[in-house]
C-alpha positions as CSV (number, residue, x, y, z in Angstrom):
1,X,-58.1,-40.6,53.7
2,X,-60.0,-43.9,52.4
3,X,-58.3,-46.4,50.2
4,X,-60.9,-48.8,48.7
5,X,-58.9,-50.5,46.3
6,X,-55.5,-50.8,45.7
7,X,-53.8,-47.9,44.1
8,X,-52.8,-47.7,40.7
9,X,-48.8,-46.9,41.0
10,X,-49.0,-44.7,37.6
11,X,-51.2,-42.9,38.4
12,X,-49.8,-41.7,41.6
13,X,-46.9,-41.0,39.6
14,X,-48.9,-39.2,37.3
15,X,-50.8,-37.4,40.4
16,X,-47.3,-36.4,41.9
17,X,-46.5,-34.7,38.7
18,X,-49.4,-32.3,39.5
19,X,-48.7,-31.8,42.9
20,X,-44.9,-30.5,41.9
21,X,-46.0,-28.4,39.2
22,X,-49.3,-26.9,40.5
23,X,-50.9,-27.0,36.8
24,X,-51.8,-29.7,34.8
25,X,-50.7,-28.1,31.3
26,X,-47.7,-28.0,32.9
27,X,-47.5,-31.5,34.6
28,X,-48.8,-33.0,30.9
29,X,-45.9,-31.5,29.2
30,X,-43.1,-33.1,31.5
31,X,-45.6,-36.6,31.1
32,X,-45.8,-36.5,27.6
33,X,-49.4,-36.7,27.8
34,X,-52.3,-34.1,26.5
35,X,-53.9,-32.1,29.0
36,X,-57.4,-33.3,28.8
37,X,-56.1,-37.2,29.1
38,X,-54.3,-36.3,32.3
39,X,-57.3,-34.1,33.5
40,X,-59.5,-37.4,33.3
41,X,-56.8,-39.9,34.7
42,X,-56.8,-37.6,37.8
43,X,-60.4,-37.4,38.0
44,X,-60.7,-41.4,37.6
45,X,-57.6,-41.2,40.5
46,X,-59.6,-39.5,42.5
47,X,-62.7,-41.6,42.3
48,X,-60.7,-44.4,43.1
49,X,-59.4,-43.6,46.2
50,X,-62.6,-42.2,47.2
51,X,-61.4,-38.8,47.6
52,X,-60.5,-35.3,46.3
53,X,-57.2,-34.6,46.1
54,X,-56.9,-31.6,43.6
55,X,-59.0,-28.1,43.9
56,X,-58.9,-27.2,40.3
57,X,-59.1,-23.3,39.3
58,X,-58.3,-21.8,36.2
59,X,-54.7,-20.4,37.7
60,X,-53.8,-23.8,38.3
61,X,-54.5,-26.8,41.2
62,X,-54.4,-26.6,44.6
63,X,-53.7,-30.0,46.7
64,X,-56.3,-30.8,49.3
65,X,-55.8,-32.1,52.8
66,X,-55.6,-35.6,51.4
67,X,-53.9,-34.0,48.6
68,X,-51.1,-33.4,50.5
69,X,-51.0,-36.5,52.5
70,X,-51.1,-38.7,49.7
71,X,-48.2,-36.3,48.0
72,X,-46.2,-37.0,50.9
73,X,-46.7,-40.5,50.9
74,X,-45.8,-40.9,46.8
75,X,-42.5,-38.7,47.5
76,X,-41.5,-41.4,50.4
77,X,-42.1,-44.7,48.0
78,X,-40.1,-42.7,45.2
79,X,-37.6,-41.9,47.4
80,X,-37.1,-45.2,49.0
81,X,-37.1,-46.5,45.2
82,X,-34.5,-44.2,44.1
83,X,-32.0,-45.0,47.4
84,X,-32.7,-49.1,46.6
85,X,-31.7,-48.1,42.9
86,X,-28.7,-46.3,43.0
87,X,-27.2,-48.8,46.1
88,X,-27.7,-51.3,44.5
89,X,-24.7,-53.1,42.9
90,X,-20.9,-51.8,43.3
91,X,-20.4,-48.6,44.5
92,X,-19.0,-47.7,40.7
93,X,-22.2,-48.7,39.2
94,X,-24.2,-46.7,42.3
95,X,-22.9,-43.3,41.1
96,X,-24.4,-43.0,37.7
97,X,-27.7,-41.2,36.9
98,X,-28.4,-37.9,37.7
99,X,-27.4,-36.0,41.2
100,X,-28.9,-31.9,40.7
101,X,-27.4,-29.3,42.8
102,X,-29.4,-25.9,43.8
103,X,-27.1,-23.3,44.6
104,X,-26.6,-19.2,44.9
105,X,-25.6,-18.2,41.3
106,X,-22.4,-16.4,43.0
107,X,-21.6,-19.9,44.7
108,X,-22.5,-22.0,42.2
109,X,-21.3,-19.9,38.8
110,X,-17.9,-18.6,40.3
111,X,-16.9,-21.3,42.5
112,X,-18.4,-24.7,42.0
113,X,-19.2,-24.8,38.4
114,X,-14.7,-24.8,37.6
115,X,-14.4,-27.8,39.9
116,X,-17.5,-30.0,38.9
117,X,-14.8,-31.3,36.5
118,X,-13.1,-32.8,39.5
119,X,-16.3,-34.7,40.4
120,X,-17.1,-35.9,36.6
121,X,-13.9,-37.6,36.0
122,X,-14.3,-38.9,39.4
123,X,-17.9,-40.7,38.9
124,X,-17.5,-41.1,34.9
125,X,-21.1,-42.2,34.5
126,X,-22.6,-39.7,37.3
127,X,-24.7,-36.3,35.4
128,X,-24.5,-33.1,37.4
129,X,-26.9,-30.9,37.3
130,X,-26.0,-27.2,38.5
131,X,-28.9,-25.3,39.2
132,X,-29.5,-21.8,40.6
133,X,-31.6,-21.7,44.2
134,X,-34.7,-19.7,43.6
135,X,-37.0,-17.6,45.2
136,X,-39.0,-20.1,46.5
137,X,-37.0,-23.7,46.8
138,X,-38.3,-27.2,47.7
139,X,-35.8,-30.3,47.8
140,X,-38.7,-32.4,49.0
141,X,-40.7,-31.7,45.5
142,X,-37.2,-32.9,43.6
143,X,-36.1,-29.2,42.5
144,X,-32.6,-30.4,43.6
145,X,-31.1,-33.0,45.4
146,X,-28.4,-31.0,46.9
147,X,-28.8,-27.5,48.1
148,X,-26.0,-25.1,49.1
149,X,-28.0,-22.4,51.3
150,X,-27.4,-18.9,52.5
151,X,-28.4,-19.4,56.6
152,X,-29.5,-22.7,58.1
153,X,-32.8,-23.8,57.3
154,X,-35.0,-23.8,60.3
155,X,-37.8,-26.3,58.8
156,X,-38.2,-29.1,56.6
157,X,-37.5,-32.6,57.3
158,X,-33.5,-32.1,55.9
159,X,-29.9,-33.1,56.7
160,X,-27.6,-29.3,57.5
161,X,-24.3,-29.3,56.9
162,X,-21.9,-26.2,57.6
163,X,-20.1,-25.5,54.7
164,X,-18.3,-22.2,55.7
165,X,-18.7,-18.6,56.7
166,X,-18.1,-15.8,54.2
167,X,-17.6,-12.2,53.9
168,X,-18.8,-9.4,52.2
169,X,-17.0,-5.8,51.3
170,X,-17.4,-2.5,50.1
171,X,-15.8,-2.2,45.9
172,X,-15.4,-0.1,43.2
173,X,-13.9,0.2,40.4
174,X,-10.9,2.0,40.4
175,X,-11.9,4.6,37.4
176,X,-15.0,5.2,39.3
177,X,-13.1,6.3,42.7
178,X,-10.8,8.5,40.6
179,X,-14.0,10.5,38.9
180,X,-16.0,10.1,42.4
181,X,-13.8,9.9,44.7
182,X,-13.2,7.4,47.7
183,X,-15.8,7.9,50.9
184,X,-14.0,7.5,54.1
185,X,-17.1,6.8,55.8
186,X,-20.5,5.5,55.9
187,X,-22.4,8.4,55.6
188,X,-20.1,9.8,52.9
189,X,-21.5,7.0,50.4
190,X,-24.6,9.5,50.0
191,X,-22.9,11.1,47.5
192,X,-22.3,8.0,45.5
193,X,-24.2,5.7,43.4
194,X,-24.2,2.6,45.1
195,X,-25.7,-1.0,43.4
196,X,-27.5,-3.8,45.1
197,X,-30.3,-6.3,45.0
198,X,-34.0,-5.9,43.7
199,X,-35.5,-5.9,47.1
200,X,-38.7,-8.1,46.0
201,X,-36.6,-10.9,44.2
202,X,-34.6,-11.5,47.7
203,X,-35.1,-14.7,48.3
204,X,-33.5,-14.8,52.0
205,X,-33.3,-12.5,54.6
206,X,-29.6,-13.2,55.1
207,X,-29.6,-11.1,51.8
208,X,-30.6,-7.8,53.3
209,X,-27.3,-6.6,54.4
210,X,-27.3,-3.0,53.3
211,X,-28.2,-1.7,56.6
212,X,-25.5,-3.1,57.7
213,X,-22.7,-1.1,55.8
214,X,-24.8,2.0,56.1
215,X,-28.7,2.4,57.2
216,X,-29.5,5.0,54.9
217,X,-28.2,2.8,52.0
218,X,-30.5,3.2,48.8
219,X,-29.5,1.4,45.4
220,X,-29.7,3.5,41.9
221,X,-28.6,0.3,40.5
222,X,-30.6,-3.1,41.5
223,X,-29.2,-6.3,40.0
224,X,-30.8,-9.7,41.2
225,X,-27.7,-11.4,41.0
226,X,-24.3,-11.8,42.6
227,X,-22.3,-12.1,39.8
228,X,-24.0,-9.1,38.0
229,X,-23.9,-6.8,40.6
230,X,-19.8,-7.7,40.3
231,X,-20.0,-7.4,36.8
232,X,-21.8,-3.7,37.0
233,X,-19.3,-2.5,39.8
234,X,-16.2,-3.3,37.5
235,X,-17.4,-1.6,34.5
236,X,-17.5,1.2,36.9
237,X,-20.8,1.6,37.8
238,X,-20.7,2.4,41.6
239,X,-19.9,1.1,44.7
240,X,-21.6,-2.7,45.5
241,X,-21.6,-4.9,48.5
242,X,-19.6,-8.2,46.9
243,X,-18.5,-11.4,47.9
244,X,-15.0,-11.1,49.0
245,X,-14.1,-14.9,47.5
246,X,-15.5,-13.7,44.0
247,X,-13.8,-9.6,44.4
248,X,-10.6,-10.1,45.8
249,X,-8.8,-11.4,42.6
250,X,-10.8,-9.0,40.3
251,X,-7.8,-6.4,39.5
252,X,-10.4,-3.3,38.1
253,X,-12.0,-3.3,41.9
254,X,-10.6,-1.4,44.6
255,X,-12.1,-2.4,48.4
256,X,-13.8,0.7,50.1
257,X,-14.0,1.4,53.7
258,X,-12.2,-1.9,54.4
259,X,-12.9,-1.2,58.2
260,X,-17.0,-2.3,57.0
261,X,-17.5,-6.0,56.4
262,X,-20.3,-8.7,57.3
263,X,-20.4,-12.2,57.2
264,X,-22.6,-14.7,56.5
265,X,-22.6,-18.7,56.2
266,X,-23.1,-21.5,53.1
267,X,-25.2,-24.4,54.4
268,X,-25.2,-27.4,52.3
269,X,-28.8,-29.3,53.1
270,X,-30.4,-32.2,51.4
271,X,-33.5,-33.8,52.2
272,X,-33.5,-36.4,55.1
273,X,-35.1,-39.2,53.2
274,X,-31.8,-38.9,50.9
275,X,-29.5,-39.7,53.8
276,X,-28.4,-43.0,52.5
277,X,-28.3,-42.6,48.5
278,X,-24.7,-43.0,47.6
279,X,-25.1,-40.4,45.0
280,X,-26.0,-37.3,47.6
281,X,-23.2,-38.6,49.8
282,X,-20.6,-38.6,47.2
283,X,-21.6,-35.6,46.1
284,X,-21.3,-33.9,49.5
285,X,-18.5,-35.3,50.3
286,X,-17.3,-33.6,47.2
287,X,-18.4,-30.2,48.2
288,X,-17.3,-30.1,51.4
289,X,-13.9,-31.0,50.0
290,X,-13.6,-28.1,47.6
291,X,-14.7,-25.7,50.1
292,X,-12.2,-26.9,52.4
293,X,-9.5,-26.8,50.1
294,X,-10.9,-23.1,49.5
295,X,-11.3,-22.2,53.1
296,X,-8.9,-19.2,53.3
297,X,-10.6,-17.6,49.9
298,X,-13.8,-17.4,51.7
299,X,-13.2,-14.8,54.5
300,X,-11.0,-11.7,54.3
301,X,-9.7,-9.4,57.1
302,X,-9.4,-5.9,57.3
């Protein structure tokens, strides 16, 4: 890519705006700015640096080679301004701002959001951000700067961290097993009305585990979420597959066919360019202590 001149830091702040969104309406809304002002800053950008970096179509902007390139290069100079900024000083003064966490709305809703009270009155001057992970999730585009993940990532330049396994189990309420009966095996659950995800909104394949309780599995009841499939199941809907950490204390639900259970693993990941920000540590460290504490919640046996 050809530099003439010497780039115009707002603008590339303005250009990595675009890139994160994909659209400039959108990008000119979280500016500030009116559409057609940033539409003619990115063309005078562009001209500039003596190259395209934005394939504009009515659905929104697609980033070009250089696009991309220089995107990556903006993310690092933010990055390495952010990590300066919040080390710089005491280590009180370090942990203010903002620190967003991305994570599963079981995990995040059920377990983390009760003990984000422990890490407020910790870092007084520190905002958390609790986020759900999406379908489609980038930490190096700033959608979070923490990110508790269901399987290990197995690209993108980030930092894994083990967190813990978990397990999953058959439940029911107990009113529906006394109008439906309780199967005593797999195939018995065809005569039930069983809940699970919408299969086009999973987001991971560590999500598709209804094979693995019973092949023929086929949901009459689809929730996209965790905590709503949990909800359905104790008002009695049917039989769901449900985090054992978030079922086991629920006293309406009754485990079925305890001998069936699969297991899965958090991963807390953050991106590697965030190694050294004292924020991110802190608030890892602070994860990996709850879970810890929790450790025994997170798995159950038969």
């Amino acid at each position: 890519m050809q530099n003439k001149t010497a780039m115009n830091w707002d603008d590339g702040r303005l250009f990595l705006a675009v890139a994160r969104t994909g659209q400039l309406l959108a990008a000119a809304k979280s500016l500030g700015l009116n559409q057609a002002t940033l539409s003619r800053r990115m063309t005078a950008f562009e001209k500039q640096l003596g190259t395209r970096l934005l394939i504009r179509r009515t659905t929104g902007c697609e980033l070009t080679d250089a696009g991309r390139e220089m995107a990556d290069a903006l993310e690092q100079m933010e990055t390495a301004f952010l990590s300066s900024q919040a080390n710089i000083g005491d280590e009180n003064a370090s942990l203010s701002g903002t620190i967003r966490i991305g994570a599963p709305d079981g995990f995040g809703v059920s377990f983390l959001a009760p003990r984000l009270k422990d890490l407020v009155e910790a870092h007084p001057a520190l905002k958390v951000e609790l986020v759900p992970v999406p379908r489609t999730f980038s930490l190096s585009q700033r959608e979070a700067d923490i990110a508790v993940m269901i399987g290990r990532p197995q690209q993108g330049r980030v930092v894994a961290r083990k967190l813990t396994d978990y397990s999953l189990s058959l439940y029911a309420a107990e009113a529906y097993l006394e109008r439906h009966g309780v199967p005593d095996t797999p195939a018995s659950l065809a005569g039930h009305r069983l809940i699970g995800y919408v299969e086009d909104q999973l987001y991971s394949p560590d999500l598709n585990y209804t094979g693995e309780f019973w092949r023929n599995w086929q949901s009459q009841v689809e929730i996209a979420s965790a905590t709503g499939q949990l909800e359905a199941a104790r008002a009695g809907c049917g039989i769901a597959i449900l985090h054992d950490y978030l079922a086991a204390d629920v006293p309406e639900l009754q485990r079925v066919l305890p001998h069936q259970q699969v297991s899965r693993t958090y991963w807390m990941v953050y991106h590697e360019s965030l190694r050294d920000n004292a924020r991110v540590r802190a608030c890892a460290d602070f994860l990996s202590g709850a879970v810890t504490a929790a450790k025994d919640q997170f798995s159950r046996g038969d």
